[in-house]
mmCIF entry with sequence, helices, sheets and N, C-alpha, C, O atoms, coordinates in Angstrom:
data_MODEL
# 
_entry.id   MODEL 
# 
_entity.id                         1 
_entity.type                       polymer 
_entity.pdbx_number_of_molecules   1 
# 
_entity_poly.entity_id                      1 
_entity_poly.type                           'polypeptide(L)' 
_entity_poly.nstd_linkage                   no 
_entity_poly.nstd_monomer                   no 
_entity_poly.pdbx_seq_one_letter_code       
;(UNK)(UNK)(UNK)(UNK)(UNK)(UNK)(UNK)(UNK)(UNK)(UNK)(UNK)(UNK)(UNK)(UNK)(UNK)(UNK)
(UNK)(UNK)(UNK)(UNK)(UNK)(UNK)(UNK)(UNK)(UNK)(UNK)(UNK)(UNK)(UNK)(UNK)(UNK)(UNK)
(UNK)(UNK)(UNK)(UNK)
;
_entity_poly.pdbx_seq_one_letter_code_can   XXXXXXXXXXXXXXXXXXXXXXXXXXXXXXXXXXXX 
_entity_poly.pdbx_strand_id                 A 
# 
loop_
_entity_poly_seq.entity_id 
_entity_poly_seq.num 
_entity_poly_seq.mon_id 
_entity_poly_seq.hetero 
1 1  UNK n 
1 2  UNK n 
1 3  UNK n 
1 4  UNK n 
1 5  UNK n 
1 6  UNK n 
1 7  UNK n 
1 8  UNK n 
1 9  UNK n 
1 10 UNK n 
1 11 UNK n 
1 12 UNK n 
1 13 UNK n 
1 14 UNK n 
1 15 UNK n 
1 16 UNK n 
1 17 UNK n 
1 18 UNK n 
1 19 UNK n 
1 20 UNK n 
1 21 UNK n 
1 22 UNK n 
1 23 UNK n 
1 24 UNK n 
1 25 UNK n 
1 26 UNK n 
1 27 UNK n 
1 28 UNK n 
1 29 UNK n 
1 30 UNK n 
1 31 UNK n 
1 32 UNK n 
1 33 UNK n 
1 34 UNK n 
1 35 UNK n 
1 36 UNK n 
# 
_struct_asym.id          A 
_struct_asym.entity_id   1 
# 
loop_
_struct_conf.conf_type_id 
_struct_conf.id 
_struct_conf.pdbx_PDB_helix_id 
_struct_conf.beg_label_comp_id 
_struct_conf.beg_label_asym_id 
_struct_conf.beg_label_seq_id 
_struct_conf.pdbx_beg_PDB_ins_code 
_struct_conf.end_label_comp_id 
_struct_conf.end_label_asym_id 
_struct_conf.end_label_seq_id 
_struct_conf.pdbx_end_PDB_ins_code 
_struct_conf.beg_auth_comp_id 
_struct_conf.beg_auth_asym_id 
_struct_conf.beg_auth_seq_id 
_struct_conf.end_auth_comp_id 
_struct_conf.end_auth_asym_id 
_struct_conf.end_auth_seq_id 
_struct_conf.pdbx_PDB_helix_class 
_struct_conf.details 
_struct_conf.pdbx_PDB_helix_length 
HELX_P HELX_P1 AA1 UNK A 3  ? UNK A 20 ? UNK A 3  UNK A 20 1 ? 18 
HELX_P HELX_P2 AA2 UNK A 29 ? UNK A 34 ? UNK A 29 UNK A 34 1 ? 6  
# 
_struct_conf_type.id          HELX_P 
_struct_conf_type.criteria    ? 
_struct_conf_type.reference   ? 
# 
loop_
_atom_site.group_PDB 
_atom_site.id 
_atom_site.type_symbol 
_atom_site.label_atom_id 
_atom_site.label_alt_id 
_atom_site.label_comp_id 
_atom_site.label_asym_id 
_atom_site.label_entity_id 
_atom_site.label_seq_id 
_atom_site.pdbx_PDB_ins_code 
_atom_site.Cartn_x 
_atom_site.Cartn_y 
_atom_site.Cartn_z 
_atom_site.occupancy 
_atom_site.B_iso_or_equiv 
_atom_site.pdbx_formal_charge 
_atom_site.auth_seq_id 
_atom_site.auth_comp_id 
_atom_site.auth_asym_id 
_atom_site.auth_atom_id 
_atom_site.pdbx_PDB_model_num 
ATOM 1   N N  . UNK A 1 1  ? 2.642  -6.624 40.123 1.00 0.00 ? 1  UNK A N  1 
ATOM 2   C CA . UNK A 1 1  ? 1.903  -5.989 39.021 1.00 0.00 ? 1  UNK A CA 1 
ATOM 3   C C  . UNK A 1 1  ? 1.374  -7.065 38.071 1.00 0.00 ? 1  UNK A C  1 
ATOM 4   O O  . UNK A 1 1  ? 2.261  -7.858 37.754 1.00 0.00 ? 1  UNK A O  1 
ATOM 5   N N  . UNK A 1 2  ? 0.031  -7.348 37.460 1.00 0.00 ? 2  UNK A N  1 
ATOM 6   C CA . UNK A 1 2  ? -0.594 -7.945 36.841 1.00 0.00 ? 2  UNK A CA 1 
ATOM 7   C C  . UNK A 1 2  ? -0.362 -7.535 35.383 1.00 0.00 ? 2  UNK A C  1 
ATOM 8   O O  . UNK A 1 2  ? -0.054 -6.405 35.004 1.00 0.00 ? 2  UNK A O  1 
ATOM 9   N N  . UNK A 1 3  ? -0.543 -8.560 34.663 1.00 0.00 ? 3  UNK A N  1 
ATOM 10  C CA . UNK A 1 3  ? -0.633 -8.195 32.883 1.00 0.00 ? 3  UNK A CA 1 
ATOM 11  C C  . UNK A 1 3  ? -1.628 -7.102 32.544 1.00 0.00 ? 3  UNK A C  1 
ATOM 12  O O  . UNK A 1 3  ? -1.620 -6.613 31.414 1.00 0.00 ? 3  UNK A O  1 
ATOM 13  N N  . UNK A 1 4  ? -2.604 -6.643 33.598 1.00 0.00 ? 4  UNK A N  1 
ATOM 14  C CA . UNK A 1 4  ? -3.483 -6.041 33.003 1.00 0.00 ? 4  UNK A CA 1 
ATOM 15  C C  . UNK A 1 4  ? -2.828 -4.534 33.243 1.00 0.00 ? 4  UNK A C  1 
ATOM 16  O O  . UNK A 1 4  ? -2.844 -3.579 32.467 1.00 0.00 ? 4  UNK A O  1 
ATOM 17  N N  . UNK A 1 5  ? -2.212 -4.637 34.645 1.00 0.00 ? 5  UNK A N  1 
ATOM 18  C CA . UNK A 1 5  ? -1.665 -3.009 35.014 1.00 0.00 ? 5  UNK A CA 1 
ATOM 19  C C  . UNK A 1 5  ? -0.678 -2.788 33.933 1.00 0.00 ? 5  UNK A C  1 
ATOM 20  O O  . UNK A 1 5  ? -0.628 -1.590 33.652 1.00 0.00 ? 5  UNK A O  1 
ATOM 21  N N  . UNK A 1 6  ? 0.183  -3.568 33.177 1.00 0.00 ? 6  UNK A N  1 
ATOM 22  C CA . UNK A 1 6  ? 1.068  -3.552 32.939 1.00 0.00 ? 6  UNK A CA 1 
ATOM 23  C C  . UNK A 1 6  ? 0.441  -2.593 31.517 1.00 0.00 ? 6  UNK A C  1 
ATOM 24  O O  . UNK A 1 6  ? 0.743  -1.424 31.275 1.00 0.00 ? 6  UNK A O  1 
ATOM 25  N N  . UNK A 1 7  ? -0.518 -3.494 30.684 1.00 0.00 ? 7  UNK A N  1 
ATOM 26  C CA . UNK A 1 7  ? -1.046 -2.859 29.470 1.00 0.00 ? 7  UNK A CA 1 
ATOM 27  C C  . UNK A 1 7  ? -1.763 -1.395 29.694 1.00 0.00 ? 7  UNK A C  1 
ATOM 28  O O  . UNK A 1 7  ? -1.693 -0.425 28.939 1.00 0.00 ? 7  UNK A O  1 
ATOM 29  N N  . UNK A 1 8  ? -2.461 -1.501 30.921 1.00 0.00 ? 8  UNK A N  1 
ATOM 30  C CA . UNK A 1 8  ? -3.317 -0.306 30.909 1.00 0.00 ? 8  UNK A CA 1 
ATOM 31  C C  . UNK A 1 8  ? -2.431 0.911  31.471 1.00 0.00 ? 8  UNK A C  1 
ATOM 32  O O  . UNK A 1 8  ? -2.983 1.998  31.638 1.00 0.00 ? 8  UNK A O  1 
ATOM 33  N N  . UNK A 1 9  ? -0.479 0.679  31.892 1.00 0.00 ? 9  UNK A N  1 
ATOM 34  C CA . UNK A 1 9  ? 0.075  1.755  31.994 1.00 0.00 ? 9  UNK A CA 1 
ATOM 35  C C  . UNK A 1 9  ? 0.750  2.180  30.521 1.00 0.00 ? 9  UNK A C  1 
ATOM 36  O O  . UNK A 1 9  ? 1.011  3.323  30.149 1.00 0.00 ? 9  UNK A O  1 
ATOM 37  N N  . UNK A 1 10 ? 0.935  1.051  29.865 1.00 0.00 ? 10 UNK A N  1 
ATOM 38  C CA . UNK A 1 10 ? 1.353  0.984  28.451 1.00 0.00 ? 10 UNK A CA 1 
ATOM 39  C C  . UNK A 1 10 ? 0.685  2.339  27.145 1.00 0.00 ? 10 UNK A C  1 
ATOM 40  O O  . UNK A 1 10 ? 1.103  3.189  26.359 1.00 0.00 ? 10 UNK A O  1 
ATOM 41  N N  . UNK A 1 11 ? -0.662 1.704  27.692 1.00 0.00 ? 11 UNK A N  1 
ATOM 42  C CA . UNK A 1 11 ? -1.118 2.551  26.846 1.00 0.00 ? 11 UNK A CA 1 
ATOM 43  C C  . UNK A 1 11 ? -1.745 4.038  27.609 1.00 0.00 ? 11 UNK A C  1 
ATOM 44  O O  . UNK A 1 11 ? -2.353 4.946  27.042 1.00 0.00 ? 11 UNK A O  1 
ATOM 45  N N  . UNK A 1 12 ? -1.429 3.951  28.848 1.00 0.00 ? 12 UNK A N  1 
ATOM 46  C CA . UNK A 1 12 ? -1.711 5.509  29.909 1.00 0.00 ? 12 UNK A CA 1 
ATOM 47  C C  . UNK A 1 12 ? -0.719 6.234  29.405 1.00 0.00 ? 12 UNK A C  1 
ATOM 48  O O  . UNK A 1 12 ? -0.949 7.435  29.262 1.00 0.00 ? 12 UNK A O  1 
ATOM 49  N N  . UNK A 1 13 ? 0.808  5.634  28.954 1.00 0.00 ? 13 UNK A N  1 
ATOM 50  C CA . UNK A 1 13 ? 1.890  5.680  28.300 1.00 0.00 ? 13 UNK A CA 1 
ATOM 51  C C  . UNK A 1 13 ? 1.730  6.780  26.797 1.00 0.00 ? 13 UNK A C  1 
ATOM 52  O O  . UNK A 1 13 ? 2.179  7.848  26.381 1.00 0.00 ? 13 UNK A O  1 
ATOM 53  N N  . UNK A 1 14 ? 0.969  5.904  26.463 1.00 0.00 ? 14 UNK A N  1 
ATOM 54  C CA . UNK A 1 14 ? 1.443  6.052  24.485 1.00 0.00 ? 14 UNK A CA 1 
ATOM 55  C C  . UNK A 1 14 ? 0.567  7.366  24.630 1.00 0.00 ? 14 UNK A C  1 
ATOM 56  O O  . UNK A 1 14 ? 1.021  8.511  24.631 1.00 0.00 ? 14 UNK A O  1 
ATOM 57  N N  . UNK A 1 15 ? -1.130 6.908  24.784 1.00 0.00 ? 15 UNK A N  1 
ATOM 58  C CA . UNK A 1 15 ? -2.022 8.177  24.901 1.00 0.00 ? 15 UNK A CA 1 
ATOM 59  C C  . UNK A 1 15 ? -1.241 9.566  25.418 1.00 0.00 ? 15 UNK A C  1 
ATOM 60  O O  . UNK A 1 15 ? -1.617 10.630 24.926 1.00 0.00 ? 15 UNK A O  1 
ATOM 61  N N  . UNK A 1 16 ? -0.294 9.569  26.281 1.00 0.00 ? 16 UNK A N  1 
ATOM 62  C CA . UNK A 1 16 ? -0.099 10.800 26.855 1.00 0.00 ? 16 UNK A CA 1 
ATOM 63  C C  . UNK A 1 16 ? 1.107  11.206 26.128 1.00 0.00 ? 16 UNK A C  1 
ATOM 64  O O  . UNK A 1 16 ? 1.406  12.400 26.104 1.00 0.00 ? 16 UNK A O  1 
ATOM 65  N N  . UNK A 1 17 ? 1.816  10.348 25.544 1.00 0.00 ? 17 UNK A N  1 
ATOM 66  C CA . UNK A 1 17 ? 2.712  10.914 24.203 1.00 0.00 ? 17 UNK A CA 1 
ATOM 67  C C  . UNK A 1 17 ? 2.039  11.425 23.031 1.00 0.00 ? 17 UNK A C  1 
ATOM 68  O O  . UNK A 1 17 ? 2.489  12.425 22.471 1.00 0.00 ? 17 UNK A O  1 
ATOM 69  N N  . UNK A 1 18 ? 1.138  10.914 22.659 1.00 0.00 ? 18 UNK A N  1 
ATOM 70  C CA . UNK A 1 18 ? 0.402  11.105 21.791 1.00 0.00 ? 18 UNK A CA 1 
ATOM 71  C C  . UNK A 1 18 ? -0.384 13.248 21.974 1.00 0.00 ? 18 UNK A C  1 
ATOM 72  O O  . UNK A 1 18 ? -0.692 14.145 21.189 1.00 0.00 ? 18 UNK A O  1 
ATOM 73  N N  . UNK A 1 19 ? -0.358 13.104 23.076 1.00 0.00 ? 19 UNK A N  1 
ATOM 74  C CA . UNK A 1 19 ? -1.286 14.520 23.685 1.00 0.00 ? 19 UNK A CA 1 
ATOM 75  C C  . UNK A 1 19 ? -0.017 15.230 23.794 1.00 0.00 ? 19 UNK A C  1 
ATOM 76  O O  . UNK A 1 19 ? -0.231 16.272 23.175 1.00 0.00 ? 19 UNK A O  1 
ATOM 77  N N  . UNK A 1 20 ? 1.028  15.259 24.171 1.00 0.00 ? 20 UNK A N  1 
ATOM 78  C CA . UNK A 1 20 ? 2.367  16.194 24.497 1.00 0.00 ? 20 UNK A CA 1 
ATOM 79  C C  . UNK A 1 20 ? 3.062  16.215 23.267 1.00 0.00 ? 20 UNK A C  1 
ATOM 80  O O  . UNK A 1 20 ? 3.533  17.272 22.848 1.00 0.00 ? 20 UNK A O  1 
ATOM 81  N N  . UNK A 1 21 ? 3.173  15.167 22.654 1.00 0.00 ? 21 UNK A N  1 
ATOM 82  C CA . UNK A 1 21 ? 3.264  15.325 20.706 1.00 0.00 ? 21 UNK A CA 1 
ATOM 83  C C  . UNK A 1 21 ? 2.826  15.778 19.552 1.00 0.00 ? 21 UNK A C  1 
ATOM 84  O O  . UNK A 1 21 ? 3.299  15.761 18.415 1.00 0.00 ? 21 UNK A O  1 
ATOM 85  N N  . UNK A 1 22 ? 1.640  16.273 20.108 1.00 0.00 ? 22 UNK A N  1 
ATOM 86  C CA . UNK A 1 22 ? 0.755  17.053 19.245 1.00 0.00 ? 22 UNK A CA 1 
ATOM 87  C C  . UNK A 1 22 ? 0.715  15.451 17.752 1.00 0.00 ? 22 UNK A C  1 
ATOM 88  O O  . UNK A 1 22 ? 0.921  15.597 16.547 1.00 0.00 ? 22 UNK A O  1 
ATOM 89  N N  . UNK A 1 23 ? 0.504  14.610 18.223 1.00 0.00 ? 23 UNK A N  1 
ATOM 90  C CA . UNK A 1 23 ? 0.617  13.498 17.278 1.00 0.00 ? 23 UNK A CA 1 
ATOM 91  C C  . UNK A 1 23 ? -0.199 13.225 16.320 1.00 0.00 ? 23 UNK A C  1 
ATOM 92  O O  . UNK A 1 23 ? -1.058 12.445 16.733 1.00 0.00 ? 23 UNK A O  1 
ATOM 93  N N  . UNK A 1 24 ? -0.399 13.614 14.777 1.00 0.00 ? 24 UNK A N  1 
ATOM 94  C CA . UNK A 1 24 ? -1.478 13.726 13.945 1.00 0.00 ? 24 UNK A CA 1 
ATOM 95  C C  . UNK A 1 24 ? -1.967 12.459 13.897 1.00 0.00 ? 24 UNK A C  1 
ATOM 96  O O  . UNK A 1 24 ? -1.597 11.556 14.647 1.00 0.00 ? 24 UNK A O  1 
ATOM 97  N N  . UNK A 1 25 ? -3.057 12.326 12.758 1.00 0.00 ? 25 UNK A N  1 
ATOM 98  C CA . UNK A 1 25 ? -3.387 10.841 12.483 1.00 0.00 ? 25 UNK A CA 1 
ATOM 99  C C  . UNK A 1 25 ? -2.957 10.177 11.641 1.00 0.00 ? 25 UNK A C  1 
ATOM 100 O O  . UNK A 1 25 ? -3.306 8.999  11.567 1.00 0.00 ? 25 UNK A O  1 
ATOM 101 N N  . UNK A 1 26 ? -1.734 10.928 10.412 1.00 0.00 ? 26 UNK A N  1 
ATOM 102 C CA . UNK A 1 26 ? -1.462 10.277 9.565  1.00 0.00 ? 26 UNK A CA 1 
ATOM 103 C C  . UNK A 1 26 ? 0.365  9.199  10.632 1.00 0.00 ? 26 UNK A C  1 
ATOM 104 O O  . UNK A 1 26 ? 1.163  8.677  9.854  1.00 0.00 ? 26 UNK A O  1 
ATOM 105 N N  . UNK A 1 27 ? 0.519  9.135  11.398 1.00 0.00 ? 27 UNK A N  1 
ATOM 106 C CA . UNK A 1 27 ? 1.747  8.569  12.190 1.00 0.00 ? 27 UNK A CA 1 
ATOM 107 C C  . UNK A 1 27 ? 0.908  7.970  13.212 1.00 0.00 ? 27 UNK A C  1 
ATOM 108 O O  . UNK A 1 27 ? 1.407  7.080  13.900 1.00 0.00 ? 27 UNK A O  1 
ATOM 109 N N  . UNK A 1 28 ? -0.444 8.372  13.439 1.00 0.00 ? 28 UNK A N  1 
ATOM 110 C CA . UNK A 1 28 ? -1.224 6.947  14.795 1.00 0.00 ? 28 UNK A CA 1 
ATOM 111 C C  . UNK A 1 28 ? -1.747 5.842  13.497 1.00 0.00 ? 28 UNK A C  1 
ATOM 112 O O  . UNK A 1 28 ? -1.885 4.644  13.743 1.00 0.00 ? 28 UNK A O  1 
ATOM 113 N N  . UNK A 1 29 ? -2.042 6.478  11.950 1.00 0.00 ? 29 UNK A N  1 
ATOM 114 C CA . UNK A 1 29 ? -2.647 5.663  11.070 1.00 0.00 ? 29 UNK A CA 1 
ATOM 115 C C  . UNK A 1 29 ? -1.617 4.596  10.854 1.00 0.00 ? 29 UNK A C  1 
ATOM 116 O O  . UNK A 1 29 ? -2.092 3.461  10.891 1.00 0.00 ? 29 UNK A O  1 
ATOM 117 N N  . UNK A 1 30 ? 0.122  4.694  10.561 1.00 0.00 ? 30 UNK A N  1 
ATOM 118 C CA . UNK A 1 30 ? 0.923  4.102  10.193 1.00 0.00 ? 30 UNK A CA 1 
ATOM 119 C C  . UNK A 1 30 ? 1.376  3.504  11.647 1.00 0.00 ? 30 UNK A C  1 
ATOM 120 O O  . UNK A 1 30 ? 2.127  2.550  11.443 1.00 0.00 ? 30 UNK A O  1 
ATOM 121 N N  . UNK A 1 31 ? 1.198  3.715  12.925 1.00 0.00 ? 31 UNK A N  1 
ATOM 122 C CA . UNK A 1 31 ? 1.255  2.999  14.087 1.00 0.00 ? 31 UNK A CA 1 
ATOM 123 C C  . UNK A 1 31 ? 0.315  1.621  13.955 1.00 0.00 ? 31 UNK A C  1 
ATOM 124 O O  . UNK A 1 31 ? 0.633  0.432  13.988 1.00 0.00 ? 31 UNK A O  1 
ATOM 125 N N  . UNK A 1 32 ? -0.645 2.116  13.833 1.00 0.00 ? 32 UNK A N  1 
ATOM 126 C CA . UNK A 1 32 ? -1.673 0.673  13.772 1.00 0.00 ? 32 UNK A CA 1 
ATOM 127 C C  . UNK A 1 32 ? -1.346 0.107  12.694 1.00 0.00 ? 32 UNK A C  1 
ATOM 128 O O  . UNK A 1 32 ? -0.874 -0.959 13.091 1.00 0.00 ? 32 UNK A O  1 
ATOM 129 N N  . UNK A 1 33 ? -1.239 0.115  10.848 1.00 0.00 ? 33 UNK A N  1 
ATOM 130 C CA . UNK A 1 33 ? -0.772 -0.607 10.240 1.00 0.00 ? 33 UNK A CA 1 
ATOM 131 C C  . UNK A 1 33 ? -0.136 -1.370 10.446 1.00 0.00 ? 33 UNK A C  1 
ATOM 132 O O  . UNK A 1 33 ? -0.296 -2.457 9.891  1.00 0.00 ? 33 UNK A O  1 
ATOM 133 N N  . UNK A 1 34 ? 0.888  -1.156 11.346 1.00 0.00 ? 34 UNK A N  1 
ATOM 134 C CA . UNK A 1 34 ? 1.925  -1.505 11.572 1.00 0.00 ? 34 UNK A CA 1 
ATOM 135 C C  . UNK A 1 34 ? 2.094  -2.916 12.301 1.00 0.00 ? 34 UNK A C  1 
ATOM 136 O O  . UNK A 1 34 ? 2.992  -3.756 12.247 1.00 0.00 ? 34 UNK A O  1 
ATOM 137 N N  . UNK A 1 35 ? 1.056  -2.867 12.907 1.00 0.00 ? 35 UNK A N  1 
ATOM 138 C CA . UNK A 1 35 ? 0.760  -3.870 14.178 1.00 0.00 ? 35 UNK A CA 1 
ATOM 139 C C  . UNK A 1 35 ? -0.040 -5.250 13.437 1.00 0.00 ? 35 UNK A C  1 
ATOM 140 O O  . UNK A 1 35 ? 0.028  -6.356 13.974 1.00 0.00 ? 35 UNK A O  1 
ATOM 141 N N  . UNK A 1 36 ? -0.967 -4.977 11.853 1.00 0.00 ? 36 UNK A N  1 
ATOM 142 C CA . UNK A 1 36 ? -1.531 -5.655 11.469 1.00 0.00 ? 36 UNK A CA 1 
ATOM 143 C C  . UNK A 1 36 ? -0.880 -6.486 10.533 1.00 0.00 ? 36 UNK A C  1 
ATOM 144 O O  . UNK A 1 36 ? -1.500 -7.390 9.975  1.00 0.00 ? 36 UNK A O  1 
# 
């Protein structure tokens, strides 16, 4: 498995938590802060 499969299951990952979580934007807004 390559670095790239690895990220693009990562985030095949988060996106589909995000959809089964009913995940608003104020907790994806404080996700990305988070990172910066």
């Amino acid at each position: 498995m390559s670095h790239l499969d690895v990220t693009f299951v990562l985030l095949l990952g988060l996106f589909f938590d995000l959809f089964i979580t009913g995940w608003n934007f104020e907790k994806f807004h404080w996700l990305i802060s988070g990172f910066n």
